[in-house]
PDB file of N, H, CA, C and O in Angstrom:
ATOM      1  N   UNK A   1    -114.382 -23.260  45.397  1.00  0.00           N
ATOM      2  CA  UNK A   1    -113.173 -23.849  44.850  1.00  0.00           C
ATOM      3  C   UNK A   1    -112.912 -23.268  43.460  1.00  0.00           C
ATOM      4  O   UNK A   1    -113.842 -23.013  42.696  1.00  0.00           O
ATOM      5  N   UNK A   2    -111.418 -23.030  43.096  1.00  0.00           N
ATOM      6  H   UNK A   2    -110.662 -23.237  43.717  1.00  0.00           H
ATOM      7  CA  UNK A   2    -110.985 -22.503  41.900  1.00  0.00           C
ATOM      8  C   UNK A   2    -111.709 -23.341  40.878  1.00  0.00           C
ATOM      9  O   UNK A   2    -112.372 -24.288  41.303  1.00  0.00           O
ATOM     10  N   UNK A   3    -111.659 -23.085  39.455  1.00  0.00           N
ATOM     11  H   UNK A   3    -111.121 -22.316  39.110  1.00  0.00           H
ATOM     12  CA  UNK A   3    -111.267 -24.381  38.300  1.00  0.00           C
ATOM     13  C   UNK A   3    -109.899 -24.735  38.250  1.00  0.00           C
ATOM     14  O   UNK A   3    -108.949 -24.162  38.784  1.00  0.00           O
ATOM     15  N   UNK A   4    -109.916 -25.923  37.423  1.00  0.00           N
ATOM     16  H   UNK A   4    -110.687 -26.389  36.990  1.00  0.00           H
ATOM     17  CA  UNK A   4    -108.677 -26.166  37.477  1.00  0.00           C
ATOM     18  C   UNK A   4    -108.406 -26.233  35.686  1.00  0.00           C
ATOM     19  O   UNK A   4    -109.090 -26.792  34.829  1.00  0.00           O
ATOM     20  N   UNK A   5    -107.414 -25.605  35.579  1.00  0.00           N
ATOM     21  H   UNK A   5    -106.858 -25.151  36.276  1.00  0.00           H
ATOM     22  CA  UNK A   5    -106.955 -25.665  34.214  1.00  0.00           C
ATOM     23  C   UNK A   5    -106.444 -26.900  33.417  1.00  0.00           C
ATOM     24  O   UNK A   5    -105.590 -27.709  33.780  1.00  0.00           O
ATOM     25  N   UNK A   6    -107.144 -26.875  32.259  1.00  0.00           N
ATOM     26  H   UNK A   6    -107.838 -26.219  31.964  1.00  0.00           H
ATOM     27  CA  UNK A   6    -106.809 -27.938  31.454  1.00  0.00           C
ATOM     28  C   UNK A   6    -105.441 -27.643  30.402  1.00  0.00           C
ATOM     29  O   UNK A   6    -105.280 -26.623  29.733  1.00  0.00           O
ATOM     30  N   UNK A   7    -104.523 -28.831  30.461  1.00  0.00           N
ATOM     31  H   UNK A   7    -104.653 -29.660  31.004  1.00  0.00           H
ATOM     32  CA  UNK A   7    -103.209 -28.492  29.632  1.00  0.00           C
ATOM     33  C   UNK A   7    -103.932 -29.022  28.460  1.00  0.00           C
ATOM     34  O   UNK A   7    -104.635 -30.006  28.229  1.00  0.00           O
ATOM     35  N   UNK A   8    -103.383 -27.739  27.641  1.00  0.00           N
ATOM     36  H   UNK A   8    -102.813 -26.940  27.829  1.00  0.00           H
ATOM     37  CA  UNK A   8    -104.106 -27.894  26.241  1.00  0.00           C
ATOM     38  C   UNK A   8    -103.991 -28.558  25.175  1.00  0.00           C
ATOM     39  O   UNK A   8    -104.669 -28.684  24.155  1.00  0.00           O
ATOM     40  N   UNK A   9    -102.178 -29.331  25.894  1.00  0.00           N
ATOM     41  H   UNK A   9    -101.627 -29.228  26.722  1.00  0.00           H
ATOM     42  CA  UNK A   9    -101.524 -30.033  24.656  1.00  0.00           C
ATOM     43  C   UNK A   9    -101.898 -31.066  24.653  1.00  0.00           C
ATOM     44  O   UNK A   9    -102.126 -31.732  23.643  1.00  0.00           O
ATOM     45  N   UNK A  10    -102.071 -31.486  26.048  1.00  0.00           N
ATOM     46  H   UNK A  10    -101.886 -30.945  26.868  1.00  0.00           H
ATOM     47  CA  UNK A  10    -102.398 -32.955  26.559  1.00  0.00           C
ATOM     48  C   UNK A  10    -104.195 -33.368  26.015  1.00  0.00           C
ATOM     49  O   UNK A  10    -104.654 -34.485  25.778  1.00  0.00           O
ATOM     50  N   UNK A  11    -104.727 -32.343  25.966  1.00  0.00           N
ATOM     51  H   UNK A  11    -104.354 -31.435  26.159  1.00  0.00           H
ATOM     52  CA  UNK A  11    -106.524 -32.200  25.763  1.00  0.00           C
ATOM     53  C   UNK A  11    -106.269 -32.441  24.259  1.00  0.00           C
ATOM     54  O   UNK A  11    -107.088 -33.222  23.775  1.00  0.00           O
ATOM     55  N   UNK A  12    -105.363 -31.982  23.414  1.00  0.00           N
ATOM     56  H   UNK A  12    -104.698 -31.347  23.807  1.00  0.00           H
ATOM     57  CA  UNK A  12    -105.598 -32.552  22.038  1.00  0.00           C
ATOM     58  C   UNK A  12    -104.758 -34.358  21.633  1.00  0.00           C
ATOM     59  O   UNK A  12    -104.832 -35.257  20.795  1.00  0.00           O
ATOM     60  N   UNK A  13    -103.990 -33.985  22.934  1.00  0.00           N
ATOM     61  H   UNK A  13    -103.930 -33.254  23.614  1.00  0.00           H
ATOM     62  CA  UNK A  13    -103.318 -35.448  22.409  1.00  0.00           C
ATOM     63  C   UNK A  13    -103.723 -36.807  22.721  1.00  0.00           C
ATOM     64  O   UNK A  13    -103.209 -37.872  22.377  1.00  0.00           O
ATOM     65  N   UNK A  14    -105.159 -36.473  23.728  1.00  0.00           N
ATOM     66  H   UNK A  14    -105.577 -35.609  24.006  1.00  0.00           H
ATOM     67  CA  UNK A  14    -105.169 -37.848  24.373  1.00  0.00           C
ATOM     68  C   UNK A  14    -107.402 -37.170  24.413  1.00  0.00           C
ATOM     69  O   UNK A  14    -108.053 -36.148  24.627  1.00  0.00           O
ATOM     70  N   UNK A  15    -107.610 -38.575  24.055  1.00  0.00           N
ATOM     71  H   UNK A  15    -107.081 -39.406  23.881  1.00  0.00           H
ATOM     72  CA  UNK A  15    -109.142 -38.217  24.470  1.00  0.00           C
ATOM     73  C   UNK A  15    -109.809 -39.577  24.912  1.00  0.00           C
ATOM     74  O   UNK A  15    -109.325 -40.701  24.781  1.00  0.00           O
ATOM     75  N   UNK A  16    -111.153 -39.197  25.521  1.00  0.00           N
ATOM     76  H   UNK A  16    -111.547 -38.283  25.627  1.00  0.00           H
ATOM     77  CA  UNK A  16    -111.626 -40.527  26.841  1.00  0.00           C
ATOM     78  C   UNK A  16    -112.642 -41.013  25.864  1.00  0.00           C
ATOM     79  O   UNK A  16    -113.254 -40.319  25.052  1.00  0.00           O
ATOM     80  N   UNK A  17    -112.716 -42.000  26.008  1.00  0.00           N
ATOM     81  H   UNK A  17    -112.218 -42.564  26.668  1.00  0.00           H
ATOM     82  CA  UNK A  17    -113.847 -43.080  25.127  1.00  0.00           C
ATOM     83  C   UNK A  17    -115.325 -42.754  25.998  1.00  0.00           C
ATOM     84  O   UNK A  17    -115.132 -41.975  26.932  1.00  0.00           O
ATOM     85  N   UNK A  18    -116.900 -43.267  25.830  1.00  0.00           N
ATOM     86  H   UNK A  18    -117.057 -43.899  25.071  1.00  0.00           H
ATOM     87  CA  UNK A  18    -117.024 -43.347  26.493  1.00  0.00           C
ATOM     88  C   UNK A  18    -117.383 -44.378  27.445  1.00  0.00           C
ATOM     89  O   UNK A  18    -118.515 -44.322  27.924  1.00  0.00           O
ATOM     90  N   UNK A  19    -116.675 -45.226  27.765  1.00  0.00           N
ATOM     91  H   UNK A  19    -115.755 -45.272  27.375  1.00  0.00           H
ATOM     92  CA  UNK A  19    -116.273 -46.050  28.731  1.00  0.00           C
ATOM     93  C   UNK A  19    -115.391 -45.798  29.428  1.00  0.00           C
ATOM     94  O   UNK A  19    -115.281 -46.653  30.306  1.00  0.00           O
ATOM     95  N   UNK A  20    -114.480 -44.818  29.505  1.00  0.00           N
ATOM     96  H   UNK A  20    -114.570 -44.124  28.792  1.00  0.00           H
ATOM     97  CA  UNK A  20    -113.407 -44.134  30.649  1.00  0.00           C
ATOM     98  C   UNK A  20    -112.240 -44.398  29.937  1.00  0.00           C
ATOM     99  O   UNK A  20    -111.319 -43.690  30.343  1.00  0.00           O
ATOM    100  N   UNK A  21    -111.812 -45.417  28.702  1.00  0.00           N
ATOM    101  H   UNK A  21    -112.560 -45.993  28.372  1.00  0.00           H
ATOM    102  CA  UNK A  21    -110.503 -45.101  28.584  1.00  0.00           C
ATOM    103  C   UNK A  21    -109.600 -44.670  28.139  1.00  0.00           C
ATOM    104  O   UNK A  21    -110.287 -44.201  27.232  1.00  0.00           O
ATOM    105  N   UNK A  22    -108.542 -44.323  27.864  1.00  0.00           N
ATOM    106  H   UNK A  22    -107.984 -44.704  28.601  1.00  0.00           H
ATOM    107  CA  UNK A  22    -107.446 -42.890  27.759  1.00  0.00           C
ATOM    108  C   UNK A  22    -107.514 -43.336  26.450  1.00  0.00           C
ATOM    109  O   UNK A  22    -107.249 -44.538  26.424  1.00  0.00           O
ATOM    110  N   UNK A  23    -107.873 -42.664  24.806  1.00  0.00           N
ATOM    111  H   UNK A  23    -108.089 -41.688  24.827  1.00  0.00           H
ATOM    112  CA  UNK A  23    -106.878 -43.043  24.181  1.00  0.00           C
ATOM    113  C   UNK A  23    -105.754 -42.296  23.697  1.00  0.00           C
ATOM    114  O   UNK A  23    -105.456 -41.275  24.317  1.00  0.00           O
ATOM    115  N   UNK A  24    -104.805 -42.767  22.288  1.00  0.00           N
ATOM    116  H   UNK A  24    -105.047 -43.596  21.785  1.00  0.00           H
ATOM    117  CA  UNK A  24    -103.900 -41.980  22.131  1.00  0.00           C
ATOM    118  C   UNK A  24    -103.266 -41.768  20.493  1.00  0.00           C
ATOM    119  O   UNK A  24    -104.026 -42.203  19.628  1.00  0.00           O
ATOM    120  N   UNK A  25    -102.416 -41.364  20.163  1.00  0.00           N
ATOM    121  H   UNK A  25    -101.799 -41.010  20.866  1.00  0.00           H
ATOM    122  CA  UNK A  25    -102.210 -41.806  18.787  1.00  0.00           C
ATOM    123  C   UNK A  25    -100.881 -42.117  18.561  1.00  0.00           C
ATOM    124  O   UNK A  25    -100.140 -41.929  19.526  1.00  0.00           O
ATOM    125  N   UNK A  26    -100.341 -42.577  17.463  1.00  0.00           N
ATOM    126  H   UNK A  26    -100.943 -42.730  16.680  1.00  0.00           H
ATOM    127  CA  UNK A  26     -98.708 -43.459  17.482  1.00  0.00           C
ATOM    128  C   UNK A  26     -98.020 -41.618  17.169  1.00  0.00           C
ATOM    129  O   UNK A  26     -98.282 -40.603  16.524  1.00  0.00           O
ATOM    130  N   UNK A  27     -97.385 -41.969  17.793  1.00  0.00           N
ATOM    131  H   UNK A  27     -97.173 -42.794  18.317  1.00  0.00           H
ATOM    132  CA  UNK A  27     -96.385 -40.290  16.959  1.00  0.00           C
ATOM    133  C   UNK A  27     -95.372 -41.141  15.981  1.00  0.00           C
ATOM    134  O   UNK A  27     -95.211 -42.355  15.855  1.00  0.00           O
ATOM    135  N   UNK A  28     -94.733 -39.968  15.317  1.00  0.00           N
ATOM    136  H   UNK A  28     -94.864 -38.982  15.420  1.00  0.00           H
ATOM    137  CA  UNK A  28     -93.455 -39.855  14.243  1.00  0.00           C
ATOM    138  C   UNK A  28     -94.629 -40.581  12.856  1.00  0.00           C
ATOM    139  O   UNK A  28     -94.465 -41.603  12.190  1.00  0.00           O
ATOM    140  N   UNK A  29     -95.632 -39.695  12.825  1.00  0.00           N
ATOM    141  H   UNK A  29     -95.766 -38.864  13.366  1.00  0.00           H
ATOM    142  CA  UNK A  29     -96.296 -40.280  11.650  1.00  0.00           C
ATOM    143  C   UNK A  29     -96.287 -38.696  10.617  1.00  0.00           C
ATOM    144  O   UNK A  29     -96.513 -38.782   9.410  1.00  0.00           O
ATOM    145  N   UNK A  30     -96.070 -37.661  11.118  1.00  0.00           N
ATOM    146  H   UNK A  30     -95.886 -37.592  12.099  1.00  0.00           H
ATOM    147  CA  UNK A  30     -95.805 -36.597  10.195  1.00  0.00           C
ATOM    148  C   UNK A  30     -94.717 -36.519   8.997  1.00  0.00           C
ATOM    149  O   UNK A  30     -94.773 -35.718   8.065  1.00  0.00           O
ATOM    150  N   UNK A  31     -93.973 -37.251   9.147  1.00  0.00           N
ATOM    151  H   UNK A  31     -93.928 -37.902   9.905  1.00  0.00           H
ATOM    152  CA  UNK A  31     -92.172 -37.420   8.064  1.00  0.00           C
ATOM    153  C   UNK A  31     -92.014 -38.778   7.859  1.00  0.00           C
ATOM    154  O   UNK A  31     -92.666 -39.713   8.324  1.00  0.00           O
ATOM    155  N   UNK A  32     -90.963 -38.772   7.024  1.00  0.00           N
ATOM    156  H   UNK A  32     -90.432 -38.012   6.647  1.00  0.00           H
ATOM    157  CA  UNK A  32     -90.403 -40.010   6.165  1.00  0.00           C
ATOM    158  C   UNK A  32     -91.145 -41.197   6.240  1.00  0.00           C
ATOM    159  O   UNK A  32     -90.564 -42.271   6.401  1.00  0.00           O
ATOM    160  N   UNK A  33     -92.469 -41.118   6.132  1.00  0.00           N
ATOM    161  H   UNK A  33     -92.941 -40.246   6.001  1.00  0.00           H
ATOM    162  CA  UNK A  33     -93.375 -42.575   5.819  1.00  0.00           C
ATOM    163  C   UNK A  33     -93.030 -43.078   4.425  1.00  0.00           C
ATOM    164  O   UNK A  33     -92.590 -44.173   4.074  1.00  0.00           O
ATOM    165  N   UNK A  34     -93.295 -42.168   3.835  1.00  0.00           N
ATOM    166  H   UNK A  34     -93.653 -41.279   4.120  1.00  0.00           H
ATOM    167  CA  UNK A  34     -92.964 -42.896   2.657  1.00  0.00           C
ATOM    168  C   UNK A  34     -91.871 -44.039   2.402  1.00  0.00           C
ATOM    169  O   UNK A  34     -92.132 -44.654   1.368  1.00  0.00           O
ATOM    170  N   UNK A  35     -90.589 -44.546   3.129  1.00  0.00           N
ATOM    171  H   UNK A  35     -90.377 -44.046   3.969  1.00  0.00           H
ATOM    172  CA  UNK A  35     -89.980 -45.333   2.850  1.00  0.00           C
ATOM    173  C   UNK A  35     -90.653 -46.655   3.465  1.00  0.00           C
ATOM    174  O   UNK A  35     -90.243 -47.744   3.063  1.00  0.00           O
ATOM    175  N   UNK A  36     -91.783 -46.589   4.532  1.00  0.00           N
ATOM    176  H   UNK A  36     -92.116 -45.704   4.859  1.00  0.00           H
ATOM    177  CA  UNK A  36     -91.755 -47.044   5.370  1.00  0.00           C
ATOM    178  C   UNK A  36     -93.187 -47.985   4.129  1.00  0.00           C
ATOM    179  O   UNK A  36     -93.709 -47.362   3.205  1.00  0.00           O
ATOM    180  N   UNK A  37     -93.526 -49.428   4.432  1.00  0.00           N
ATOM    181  H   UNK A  37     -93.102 -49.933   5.183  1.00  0.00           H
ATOM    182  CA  UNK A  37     -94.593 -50.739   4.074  1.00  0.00           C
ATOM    183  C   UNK A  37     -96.145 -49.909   4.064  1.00  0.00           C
ATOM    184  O   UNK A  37     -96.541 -49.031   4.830  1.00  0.00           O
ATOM    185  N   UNK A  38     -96.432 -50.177   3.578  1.00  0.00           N
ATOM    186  H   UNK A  38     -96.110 -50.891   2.956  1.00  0.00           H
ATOM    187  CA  UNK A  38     -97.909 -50.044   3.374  1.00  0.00           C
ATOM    188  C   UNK A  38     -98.727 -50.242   4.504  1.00  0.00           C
ATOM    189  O   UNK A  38     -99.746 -49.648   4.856  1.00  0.00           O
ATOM    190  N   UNK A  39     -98.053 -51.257   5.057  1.00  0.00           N
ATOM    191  H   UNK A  39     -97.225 -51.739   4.771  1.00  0.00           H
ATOM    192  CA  UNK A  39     -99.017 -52.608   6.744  1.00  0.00           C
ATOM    193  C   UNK A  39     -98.039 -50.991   7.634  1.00  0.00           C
ATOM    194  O   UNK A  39     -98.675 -50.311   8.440  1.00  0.00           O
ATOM    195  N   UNK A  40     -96.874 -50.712   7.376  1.00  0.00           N
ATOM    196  H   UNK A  40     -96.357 -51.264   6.722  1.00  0.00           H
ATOM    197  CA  UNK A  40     -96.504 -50.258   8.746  1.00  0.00           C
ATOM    198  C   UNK A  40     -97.406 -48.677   8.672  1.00  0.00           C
ATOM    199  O   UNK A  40     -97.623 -48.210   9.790  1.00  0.00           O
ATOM    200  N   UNK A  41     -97.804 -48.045   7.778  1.00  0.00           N
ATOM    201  H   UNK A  41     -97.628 -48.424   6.870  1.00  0.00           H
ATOM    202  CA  UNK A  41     -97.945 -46.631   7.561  1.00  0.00           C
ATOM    203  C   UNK A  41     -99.355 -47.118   8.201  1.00  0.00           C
ATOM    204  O   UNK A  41     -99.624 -46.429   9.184  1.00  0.00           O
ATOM    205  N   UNK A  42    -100.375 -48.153   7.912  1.00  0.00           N
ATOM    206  H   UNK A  42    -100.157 -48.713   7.113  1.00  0.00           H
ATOM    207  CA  UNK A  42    -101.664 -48.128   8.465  1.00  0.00           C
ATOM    208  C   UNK A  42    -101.958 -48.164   9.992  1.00  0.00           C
ATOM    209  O   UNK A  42    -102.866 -47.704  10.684  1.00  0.00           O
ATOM    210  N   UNK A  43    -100.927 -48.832  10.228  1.00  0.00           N
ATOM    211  H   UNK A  43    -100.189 -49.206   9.666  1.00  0.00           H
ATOM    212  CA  UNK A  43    -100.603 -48.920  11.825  1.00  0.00           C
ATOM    213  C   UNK A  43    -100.438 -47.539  12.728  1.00  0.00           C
ATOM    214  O   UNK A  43    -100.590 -47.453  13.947  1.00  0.00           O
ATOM    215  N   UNK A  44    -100.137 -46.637  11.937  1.00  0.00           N
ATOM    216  H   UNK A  44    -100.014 -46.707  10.947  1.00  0.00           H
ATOM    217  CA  UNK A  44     -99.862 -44.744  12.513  1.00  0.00           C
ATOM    218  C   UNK A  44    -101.314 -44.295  12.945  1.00  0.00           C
ATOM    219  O   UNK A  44    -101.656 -43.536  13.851  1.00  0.00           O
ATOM    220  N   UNK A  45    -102.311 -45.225  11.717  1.00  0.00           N
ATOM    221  H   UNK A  45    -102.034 -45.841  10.981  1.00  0.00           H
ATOM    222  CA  UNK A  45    -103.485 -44.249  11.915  1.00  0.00           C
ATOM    223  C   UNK A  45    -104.706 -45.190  12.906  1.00  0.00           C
ATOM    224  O   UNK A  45    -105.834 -45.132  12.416  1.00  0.00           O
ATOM    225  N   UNK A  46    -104.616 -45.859  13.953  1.00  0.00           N
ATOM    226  H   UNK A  46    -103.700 -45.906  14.351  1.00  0.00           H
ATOM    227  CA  UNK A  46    -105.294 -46.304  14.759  1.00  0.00           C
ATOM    228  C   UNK A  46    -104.716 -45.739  15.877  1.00  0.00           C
ATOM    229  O   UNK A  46    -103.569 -45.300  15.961  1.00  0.00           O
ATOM    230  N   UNK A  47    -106.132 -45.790  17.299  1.00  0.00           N
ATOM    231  H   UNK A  47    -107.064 -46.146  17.230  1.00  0.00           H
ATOM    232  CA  UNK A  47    -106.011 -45.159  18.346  1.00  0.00           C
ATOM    233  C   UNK A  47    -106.042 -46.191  19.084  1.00  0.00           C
ATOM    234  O   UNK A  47    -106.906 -47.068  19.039  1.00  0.00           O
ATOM    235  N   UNK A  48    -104.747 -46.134  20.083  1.00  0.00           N
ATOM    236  H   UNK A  48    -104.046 -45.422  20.120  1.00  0.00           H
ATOM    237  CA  UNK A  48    -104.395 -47.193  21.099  1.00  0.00           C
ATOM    238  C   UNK A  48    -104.612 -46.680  22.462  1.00  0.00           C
ATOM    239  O   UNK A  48    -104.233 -45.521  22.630  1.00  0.00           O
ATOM    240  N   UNK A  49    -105.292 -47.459  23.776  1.00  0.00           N
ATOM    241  H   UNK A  49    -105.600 -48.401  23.640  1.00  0.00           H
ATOM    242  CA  UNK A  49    -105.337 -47.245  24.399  1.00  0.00           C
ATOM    243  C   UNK A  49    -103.758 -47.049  25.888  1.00  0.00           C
ATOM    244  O   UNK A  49    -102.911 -47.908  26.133  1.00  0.00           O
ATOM    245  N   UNK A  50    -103.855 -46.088  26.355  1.00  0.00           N
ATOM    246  H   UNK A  50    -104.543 -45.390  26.156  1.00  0.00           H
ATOM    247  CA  UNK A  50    -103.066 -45.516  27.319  1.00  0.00           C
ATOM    248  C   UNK A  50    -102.911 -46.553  28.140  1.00  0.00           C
ATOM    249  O   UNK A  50    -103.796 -47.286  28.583  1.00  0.00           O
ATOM    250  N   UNK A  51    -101.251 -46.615  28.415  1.00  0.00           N
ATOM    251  H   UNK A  51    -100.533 -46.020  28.055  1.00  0.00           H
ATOM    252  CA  UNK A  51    -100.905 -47.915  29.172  1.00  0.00           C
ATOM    253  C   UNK A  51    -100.993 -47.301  30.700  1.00  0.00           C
ATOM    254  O   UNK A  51    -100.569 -46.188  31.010  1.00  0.00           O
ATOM    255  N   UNK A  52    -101.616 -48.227  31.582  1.00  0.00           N
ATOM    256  H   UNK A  52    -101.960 -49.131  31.330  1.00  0.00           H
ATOM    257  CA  UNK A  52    -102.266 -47.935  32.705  1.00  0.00           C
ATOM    258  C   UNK A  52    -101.418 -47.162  33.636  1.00  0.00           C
ATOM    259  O   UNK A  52    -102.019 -46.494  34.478  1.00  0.00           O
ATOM    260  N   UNK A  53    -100.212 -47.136  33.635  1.00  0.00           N
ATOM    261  H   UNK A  53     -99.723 -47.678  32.951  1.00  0.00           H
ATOM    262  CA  UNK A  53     -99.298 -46.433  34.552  1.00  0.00           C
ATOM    263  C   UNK A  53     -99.497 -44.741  34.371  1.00  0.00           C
ATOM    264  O   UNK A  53     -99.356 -43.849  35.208  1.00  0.00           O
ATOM    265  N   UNK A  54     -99.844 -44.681  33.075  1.00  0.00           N
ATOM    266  H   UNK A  54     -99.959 -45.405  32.395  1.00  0.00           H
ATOM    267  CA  UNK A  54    -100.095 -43.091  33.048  1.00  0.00           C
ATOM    268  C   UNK A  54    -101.580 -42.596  32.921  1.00  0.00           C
ATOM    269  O   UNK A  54    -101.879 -41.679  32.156  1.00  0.00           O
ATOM    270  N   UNK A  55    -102.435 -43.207  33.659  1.00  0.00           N
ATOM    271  H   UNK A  55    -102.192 -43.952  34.280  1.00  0.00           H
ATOM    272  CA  UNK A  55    -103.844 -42.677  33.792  1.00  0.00           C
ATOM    273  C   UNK A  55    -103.951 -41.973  34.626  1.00  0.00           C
ATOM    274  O   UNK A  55    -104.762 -41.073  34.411  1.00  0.00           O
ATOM    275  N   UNK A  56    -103.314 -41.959  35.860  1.00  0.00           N
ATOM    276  H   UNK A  56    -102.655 -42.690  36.034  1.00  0.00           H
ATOM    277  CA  UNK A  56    -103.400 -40.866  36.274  1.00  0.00           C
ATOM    278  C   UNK A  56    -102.816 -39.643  36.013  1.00  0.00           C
ATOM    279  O   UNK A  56    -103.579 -38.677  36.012  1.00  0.00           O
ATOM    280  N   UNK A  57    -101.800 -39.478  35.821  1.00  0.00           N
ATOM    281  H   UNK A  57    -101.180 -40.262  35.823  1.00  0.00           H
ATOM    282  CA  UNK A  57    -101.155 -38.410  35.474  1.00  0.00           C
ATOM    283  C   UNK A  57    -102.059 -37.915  34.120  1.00  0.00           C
ATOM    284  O   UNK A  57    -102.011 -36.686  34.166  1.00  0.00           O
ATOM    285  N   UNK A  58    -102.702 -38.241  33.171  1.00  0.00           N
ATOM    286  H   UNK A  58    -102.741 -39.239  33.134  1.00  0.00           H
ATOM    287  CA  UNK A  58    -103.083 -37.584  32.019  1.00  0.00           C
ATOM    288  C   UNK A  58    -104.433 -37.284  32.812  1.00  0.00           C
ATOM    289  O   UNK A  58    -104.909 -36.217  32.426  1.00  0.00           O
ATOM    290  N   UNK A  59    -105.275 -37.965  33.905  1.00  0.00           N
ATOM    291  H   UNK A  59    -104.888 -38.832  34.218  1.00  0.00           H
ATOM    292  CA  UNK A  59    -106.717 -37.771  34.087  1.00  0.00           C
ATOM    293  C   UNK A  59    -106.038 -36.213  34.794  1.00  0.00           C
ATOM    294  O   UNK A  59    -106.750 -35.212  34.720  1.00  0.00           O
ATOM    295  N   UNK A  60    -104.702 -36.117  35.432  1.00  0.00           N
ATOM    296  H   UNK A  60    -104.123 -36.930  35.492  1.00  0.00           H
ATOM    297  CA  UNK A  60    -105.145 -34.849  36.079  1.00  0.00           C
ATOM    298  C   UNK A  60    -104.675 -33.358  35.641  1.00  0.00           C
ATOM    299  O   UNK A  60    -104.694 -32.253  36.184  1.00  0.00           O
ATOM    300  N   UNK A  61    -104.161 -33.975  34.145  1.00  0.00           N
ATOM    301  H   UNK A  61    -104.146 -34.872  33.704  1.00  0.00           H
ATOM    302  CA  UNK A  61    -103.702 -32.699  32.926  1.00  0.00           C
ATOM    303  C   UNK A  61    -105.350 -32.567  32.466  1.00  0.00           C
ATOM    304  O   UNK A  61    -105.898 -31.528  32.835  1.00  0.00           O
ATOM    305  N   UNK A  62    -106.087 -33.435  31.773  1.00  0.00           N
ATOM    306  H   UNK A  62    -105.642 -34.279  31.473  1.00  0.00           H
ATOM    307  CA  UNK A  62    -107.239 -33.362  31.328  1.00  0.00           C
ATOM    308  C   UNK A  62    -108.309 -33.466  32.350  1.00  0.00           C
ATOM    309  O   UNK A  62    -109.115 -34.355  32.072  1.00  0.00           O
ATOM    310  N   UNK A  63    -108.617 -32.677  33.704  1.00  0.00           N
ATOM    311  H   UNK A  63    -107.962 -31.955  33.929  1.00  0.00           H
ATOM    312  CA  UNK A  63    -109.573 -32.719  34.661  1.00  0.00           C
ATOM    313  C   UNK A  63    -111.141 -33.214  33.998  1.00  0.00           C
ATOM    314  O   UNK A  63    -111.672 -34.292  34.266  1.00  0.00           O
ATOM    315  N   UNK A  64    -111.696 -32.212  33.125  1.00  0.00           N
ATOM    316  H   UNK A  64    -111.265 -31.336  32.907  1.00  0.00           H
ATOM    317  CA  UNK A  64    -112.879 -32.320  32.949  1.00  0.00           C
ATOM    318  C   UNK A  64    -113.518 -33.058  31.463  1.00  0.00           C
ATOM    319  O   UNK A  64    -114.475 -32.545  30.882  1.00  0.00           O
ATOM    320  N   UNK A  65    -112.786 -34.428  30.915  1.00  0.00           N
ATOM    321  H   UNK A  65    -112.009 -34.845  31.386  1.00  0.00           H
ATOM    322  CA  UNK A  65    -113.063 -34.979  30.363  1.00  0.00           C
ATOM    323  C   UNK A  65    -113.372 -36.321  30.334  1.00  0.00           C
ATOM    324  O   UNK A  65    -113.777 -36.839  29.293  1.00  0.00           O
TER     325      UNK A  65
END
């Protein structure tokens, strides 16, 4: 059997705990924070887990992780 190729964008954007689950990070945290609360800018930098409808589709961009 071939390998199967890993999408590379998806391999940096999403990574597996190890307990199996997807996580992810908030986007639109690169620009205009600065106008934005102190509470809301901290909220950019935690990793939330992948809402279940798209586990599969990311397990089969990221095969071997």
């Amino acid at each position: 059997m071939p390998k199967l190729k890993t999408h590379k964008s998806s391999s940096r954007r999403f990574h597996v705990t190890g307990t199996g689950k997807i996580m992810r990070m908030k986007g639109g945290k690169s620009h205009l924070r600065r106008n934005k609360s102190r509470r809301a800018k901290m909220l950019y930098d935690e990793k939330l887990p992948l809402h279940p409808s798209f586990r599969a589709r990311v397990k089969r961009l990221i095969p071997y992780s």
